[in-house]
MARRO-494214 format. One record per residue: x, y, z of N, C-alpha, C in turn. Coordinates in steps of 0.001 Angstrom, whole numbers, padded with zeros to 6 digits, always signed. Each point is the difference from the previous one (the first is absolute). Layout:
REM MARRO-494214
XYZXYZXYZ...
REM end
This chain:
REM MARRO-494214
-020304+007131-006145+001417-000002-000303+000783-000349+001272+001157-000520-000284+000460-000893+001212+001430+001328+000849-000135-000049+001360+000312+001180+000565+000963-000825+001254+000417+000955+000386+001037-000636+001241+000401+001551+000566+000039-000331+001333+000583+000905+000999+001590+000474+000119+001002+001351-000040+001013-000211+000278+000457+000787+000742+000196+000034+001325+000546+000971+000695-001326+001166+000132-000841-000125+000326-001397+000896-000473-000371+000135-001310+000805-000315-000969-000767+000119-001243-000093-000720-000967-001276+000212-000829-001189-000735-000375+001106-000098-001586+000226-001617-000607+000551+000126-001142-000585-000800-000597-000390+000059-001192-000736-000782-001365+000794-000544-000954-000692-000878-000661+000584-000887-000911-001157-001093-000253+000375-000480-001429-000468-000846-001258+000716-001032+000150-000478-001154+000288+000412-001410-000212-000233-000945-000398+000048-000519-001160+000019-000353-001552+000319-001389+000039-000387-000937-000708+000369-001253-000079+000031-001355+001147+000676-001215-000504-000231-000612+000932+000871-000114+001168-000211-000094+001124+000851+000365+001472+001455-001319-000246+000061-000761-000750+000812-000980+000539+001232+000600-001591-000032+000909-000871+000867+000411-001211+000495+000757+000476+001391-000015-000526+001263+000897+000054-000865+001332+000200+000722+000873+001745-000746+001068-000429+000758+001138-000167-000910+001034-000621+000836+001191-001381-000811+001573+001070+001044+000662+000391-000361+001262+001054+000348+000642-001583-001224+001303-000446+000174+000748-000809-000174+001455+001084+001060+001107-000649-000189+000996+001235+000082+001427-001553-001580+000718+000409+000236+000981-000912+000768+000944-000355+000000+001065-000528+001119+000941+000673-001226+001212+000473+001354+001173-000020-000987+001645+000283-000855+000290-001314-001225+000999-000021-001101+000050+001154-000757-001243-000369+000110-001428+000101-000941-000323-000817-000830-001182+001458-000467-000840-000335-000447-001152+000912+000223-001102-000798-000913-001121+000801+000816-001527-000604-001318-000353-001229-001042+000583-000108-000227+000041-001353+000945-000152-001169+000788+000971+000059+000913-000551-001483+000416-000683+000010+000343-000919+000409+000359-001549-000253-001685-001107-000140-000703+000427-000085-001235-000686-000409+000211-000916-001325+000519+000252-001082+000471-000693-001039+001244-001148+000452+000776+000435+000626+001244-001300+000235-000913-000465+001169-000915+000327+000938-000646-001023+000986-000695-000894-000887-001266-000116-000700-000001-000548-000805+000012-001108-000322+001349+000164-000815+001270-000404-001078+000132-000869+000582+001099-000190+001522+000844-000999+000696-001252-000228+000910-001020+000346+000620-000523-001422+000476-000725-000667-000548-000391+000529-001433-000501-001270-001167+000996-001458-000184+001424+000863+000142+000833-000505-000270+000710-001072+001060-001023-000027+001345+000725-000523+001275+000234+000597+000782+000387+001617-000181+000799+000453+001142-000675+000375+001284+000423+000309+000785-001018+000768+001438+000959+001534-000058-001195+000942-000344+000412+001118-000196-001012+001262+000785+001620+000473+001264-000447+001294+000433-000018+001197-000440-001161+000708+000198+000504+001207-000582-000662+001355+001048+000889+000486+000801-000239+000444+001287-000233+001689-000451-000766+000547+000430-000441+001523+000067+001457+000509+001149+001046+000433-000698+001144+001097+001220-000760+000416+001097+000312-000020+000908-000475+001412+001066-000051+001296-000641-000889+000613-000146-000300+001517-000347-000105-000056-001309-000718-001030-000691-000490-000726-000866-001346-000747-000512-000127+000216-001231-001320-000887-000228-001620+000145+001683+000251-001429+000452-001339+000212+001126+000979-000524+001215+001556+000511+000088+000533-000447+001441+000000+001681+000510+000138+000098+001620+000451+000938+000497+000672+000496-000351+000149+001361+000280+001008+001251-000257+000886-000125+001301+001395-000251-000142+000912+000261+000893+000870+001779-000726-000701+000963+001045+000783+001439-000517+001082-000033+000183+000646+000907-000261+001476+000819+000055+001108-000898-000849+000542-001072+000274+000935-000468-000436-000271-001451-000286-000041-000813-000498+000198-000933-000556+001145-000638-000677+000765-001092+000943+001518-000301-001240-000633-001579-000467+001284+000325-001296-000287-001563-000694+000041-000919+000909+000641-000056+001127+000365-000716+000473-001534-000747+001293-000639+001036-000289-001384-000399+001118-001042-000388-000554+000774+000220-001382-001490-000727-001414+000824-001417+000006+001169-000600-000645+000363-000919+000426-000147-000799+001356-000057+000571+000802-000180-001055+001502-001647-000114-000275-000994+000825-000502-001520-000200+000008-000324-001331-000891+001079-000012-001189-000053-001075-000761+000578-001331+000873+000869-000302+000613-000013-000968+000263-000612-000290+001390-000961+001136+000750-000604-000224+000776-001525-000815-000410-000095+000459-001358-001427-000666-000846+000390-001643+000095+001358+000073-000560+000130-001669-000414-000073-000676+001671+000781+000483+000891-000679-000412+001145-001409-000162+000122-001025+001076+000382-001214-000016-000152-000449-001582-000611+000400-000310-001395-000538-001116-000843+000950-001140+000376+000387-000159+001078+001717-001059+000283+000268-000282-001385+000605+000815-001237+000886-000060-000521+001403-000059-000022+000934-001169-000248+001304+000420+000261+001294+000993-000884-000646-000556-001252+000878+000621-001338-001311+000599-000642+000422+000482-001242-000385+000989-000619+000732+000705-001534-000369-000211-000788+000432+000475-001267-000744+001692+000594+001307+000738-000268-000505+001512+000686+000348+001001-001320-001384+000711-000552+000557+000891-001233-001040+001357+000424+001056+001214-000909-001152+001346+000090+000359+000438-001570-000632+001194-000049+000319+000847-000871+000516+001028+000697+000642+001108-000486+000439+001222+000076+000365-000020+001733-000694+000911+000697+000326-000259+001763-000395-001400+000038-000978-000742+000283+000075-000933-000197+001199-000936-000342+000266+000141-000934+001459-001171-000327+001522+000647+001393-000421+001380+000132+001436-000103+001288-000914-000111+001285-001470-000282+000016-000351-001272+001220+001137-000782+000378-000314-000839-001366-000216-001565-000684+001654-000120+000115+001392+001037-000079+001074-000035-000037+000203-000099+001986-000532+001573+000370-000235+000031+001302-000052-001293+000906-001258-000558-000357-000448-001319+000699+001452-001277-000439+000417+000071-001552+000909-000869+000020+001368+000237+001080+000180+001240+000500+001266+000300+000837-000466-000432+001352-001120+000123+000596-000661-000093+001299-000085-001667+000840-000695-000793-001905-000648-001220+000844+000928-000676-001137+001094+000017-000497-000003-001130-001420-000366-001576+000342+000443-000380+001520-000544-001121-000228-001656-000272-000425-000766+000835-000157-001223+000061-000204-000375+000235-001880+001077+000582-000491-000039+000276-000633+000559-000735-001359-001252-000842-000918-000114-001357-000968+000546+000194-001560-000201+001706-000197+000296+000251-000843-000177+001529-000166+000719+000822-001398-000828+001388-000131-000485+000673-001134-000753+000698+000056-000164+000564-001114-000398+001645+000142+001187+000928-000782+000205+001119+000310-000652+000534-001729-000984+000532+000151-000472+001082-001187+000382+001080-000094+000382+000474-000869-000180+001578-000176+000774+000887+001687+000866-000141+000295+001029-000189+000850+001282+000620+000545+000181-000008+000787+001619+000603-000106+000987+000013+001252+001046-000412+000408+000173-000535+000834+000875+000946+001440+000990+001203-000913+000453+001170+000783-000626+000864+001007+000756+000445+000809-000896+000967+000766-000562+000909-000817-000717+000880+001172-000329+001177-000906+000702+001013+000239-000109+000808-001102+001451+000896-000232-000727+001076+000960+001002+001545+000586+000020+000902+000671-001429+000393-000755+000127+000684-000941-001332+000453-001082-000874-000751+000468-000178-000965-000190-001393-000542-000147-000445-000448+001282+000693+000102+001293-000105+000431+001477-001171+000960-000002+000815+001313-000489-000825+001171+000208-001140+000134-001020-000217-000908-001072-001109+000388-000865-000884-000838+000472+000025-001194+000435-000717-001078+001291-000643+000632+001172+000935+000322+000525-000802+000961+001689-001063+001588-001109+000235+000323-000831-000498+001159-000467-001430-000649-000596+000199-001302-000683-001157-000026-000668-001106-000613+001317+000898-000373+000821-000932-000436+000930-000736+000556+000696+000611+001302+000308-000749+001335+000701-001126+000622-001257-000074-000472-001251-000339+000508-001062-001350-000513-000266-000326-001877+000252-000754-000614+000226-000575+000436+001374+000290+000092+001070-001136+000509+000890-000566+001313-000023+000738+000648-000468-001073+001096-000248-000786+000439-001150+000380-000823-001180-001250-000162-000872-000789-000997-000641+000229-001189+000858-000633-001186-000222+001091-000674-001575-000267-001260-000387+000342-000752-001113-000517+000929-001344-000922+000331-000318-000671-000040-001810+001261+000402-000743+000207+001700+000601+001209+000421-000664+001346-000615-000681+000483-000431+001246+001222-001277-000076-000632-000993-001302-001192-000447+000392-000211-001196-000688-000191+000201-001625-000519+001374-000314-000286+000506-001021+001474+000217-000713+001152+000264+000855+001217+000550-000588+000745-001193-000575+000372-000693+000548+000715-001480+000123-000675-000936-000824-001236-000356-000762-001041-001080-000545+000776-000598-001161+001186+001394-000573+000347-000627-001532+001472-000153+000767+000442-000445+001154+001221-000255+000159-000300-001690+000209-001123+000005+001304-000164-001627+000414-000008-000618-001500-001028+000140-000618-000144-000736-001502+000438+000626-000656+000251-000723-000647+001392+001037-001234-001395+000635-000756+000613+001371-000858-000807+000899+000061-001131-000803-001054+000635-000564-000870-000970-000096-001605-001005-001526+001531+000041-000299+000434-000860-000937+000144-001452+000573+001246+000378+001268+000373-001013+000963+000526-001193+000476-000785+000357-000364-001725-001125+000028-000760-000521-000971-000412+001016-000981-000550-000213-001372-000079-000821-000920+000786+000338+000025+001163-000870-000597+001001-000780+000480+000833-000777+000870-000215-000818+000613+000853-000704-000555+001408-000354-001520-000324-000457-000335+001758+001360-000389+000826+000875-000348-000785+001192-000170+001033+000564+001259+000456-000131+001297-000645+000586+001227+000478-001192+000599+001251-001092-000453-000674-001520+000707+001241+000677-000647+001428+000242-001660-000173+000466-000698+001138+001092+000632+000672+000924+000258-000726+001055-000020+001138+000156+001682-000126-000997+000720-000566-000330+001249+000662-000808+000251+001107-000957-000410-000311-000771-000844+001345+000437-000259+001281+001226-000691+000135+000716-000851+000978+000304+001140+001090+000997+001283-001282+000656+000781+000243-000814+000704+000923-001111+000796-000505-000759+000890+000716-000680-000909+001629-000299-000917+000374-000708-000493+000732+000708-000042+001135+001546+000344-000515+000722-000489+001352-000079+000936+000940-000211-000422+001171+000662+001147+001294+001230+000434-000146+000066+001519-000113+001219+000880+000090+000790-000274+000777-000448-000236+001551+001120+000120+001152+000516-001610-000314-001106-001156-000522+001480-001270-000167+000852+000272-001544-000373+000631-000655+001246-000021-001247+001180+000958+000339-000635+001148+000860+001225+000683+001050+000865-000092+000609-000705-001124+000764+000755-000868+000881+001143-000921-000320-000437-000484-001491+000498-000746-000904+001422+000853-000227-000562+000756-000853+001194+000917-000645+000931+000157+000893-000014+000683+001267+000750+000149+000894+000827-000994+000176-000176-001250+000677+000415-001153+000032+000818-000458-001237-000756+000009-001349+000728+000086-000971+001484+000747-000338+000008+000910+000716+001097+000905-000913+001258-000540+001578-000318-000612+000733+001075-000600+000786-000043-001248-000345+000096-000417-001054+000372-001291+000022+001817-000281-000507+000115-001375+000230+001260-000180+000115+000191-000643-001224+001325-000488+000092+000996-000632-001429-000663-000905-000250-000750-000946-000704-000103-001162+000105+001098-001186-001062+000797+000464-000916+001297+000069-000613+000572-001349+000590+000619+000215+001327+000538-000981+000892-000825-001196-000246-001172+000007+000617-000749-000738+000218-000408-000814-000801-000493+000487-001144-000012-000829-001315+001323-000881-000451+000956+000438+000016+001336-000519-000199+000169-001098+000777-000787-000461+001438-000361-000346+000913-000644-001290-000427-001037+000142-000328-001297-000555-000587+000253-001820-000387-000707-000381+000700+000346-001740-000252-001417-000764-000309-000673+001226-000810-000981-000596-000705-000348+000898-001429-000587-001248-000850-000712+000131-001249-000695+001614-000143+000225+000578-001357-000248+001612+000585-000682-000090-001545-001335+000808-000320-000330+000463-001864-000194+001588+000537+000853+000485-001093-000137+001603+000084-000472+000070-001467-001133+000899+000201-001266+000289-000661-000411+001552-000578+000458+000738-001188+000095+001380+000201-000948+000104-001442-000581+001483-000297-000835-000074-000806+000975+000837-000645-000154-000336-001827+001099+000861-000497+000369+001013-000127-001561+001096+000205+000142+001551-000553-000115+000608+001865+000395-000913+001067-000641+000545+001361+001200+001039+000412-000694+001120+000003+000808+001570+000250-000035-000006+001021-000237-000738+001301+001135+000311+001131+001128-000875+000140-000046-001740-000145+001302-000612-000234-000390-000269-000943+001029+000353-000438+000341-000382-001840+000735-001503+000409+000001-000428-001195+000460-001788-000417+001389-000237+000982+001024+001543-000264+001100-000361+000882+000218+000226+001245-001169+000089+000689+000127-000136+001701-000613-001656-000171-000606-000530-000602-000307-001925+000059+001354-000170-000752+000583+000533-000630+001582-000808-000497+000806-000166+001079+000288+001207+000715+001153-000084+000785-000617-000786+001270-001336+000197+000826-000594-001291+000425+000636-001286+000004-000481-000688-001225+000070-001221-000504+001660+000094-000279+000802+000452-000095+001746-000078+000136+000430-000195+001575-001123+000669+000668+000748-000439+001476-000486-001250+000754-001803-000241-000562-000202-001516+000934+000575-001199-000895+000110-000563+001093+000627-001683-000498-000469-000955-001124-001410+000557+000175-000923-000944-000748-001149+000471-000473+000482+000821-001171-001332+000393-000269-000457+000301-001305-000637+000299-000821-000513+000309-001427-001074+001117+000164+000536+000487-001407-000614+001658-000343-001015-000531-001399-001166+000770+000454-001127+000054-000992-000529+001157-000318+000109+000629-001337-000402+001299-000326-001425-000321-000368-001107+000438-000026-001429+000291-000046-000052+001521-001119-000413-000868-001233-000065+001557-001173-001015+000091+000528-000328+001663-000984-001621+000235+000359-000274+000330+001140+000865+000422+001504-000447+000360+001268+001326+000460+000303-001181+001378+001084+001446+001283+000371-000096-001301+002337-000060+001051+000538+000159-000542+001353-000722-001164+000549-001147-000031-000724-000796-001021+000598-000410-001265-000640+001137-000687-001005-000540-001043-000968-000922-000704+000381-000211-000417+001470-000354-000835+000935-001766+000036-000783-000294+001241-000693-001622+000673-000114+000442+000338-001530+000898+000753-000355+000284+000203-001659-000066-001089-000541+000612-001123+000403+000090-000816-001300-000065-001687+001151-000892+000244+000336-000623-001749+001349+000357-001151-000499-000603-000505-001675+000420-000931-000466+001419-000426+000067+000770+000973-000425+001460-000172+000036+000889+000014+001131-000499+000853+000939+000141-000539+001085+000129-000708+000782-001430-000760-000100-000266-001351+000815+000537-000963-000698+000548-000107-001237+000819-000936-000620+001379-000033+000162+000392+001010+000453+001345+000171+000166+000359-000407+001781-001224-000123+000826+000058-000408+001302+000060-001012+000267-001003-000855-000599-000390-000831-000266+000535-001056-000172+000992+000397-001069+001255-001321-000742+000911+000096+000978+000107+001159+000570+001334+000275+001429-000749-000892+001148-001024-000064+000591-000544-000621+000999+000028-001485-000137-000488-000127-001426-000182-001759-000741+001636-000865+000218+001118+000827+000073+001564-000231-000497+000405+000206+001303+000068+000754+001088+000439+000131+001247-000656+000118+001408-001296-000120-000119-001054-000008+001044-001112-001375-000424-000300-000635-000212-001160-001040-000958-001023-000140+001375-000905-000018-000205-000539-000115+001295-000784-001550-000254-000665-000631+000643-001096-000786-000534+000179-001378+000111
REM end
């Protein structure tokens, strides 16, 4: 698996397709790795694309950076990769943390930045509450490892009815959950619960945007991708039936069709 050095640490990533196609940075969210995007990798470099899909720091098989972690040092890792590969642009998308990367990175580098795609999403800070339920769960994860967490949360990521329904996609991204190192989803969280407006920024935005939400997904519901898609310039909303947070794995086919026709219409590579 293809690896690169940053500042002392060791970061991973999947690189998909042929080197000279439009290339597509997919960034997972919390706890998971760049496995779940295995279905849209795939998809778009069948399809042409050159598609990264990078393990976070304190993630998947990259180093653990402890204590704090901001979006903002997962974004600079991302466009330190496209360096790594002298990439200049980049169609940049996540899911869940992931997609306020993918927002993150659009405030940081936009000239770098080709296009976006925000899943399952949301673009506000985080409120006082969820400050303190962030630093709590984080102290919560190191001292009793993932299962628990992962066991609690399984029918939130996938909406609940598809935890029976799909049984190897729920093993997977239960799976994901448990494997991770505590101190990087900690680290995460922390970092997480300081993040900033990204509101402005989007409003900002002088590129092509698909916001991507699954219909029954109980942490952003449909109207955190509405009000989204009301503030960027340019962008279109796609609801995904049949999938709670993670359509990306609930419902792949539909997914990758709904990317797909967005990439074919404002990115074409080839």
């Amino acid at each position: 698996m293809p690896r690169f050095t940053l500042d002392g640490t060791v970061l991973r990533y999947d690189d998909f397709g042929p080197a000279d196609g439009v290339a597509v940075v997919l960034i997972h969210g919390h706890p998971f790795n760049r496995t779940l995007w295995a279905p849209q990798a795939e998809a778009l470099a069948a399809a042409g694309y050159r598609v990264l899909t990078p393990d976070l720091r304190g993630y998947g098989e990259s180093d653990v950076t402890p204590g704090q972690v901001l979006l903002s040092r997962f974004a600079d890792d991302v466009a330190a990769l496209l360096d790594e590969l002298r990439i200049d642009t980049a169609v940049v998308g996540g899911v869940s943390m992931g997609g306020q990367i993918a927002m993150e990175f659009q405030l940081r580098h936009p000239d770098r930045t080709r296009a976006l795609l925000l899943s399952d999403t949301s673009a506000p800070p985080e409120s006082p509450e969820g400050k303190v339920r962030r630093n709590r769960l984080a102290v919560r994860l190191l001292a009793e490892g993932m299962s628990g967490y992962a066991d609690e949360v399984i029918d939130k990521m996938l909406a609940r009815y598809n935890v029976a329904a799909l049984p190897d996609v729920a093993a997977h991204v239960l799976g994901m959950m448990q494997v991770t190192d505590p101190r990087g989803a900690a680290a995460a969280l922390r970092g997480r619960a300081e993040r900033p407006d990204y509101r402005d920024s989007l409003a900002a935005a002088r590129v092509p945007a698909l916001v991507v939400v699954g219909a029954d997904d109980a942490y952003t519901p449909v109207s955190d991708s509405e009000e989204m898609v009301k503030l960027l310039p340019d962008a279109v909303l796609r609801v995904i039936d049949g999938a709670g947070h993670l359509p990306g794995v609930e419902q792949p086919e539909l997914f990758n069709a709904v990317l797909l026709d967005f990439l074919r219409d404002r990115c074409p590579t080839g």
